[in-house]
C-alpha positions in Angstrom: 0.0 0.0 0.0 1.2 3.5 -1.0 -1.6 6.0 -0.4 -4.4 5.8 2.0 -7.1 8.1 1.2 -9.2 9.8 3.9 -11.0 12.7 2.0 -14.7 13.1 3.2 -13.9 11.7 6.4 -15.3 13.1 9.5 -11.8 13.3 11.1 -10.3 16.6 12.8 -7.3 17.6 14.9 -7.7 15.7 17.4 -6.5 12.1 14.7 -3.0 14.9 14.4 -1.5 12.1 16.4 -2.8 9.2 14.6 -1.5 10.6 11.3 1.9 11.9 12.3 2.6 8.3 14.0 1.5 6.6 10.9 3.7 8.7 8.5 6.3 8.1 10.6 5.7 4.4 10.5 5.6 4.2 6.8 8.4 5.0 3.6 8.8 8.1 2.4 6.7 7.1 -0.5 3.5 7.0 1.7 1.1 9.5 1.4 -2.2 10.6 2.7 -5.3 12.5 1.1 -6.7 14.7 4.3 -8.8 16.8 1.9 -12.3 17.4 2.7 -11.8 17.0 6.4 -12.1 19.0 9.1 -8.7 19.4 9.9 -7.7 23.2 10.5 -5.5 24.6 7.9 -2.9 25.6 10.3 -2.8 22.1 11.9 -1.8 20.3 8.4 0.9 22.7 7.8 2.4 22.2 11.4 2.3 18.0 10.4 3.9 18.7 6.8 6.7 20.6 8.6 7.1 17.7 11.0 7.5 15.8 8.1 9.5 17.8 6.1 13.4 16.5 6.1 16.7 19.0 5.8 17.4 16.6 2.8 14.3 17.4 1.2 12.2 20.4 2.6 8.7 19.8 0.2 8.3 15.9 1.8 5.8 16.5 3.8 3.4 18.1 1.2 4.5 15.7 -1.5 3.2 13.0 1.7 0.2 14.7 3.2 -2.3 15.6 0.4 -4.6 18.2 1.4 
């Protein structure tokens, strides 16, 4: 599996956890669709930047789809 897609899902801030441990748990080449959920702007950025390497700076938005 490569992508896991959650769009339409009645998910918020408070799965942030959830979905930082599981991107952490999976290869770089993992991503997630969060569109269409209720998760706050402002909290998707803060995961992408957790994410995000020094090596490659755009990983988190290449992982978390949004």
């Amino acid at each position: 599996m490569r992508h896991v897609n959650l769009c339409m899902n009645p998910i918020d801030d408070e799965a942030r956890e959830y979905v930082i441990d599981l991107m952490k748990r999976t290869p770089e080449e993992f991503s997630v669709t969060l569109s269409g959920t209720d998760f706050d702007e402002n909290t998707v950025h803060e995961m992408t930047e957790q994410l995000s390497t020094d090596e490659n700076p755009n990983l988190g938005e290449q992982r978390i789809i949004y």
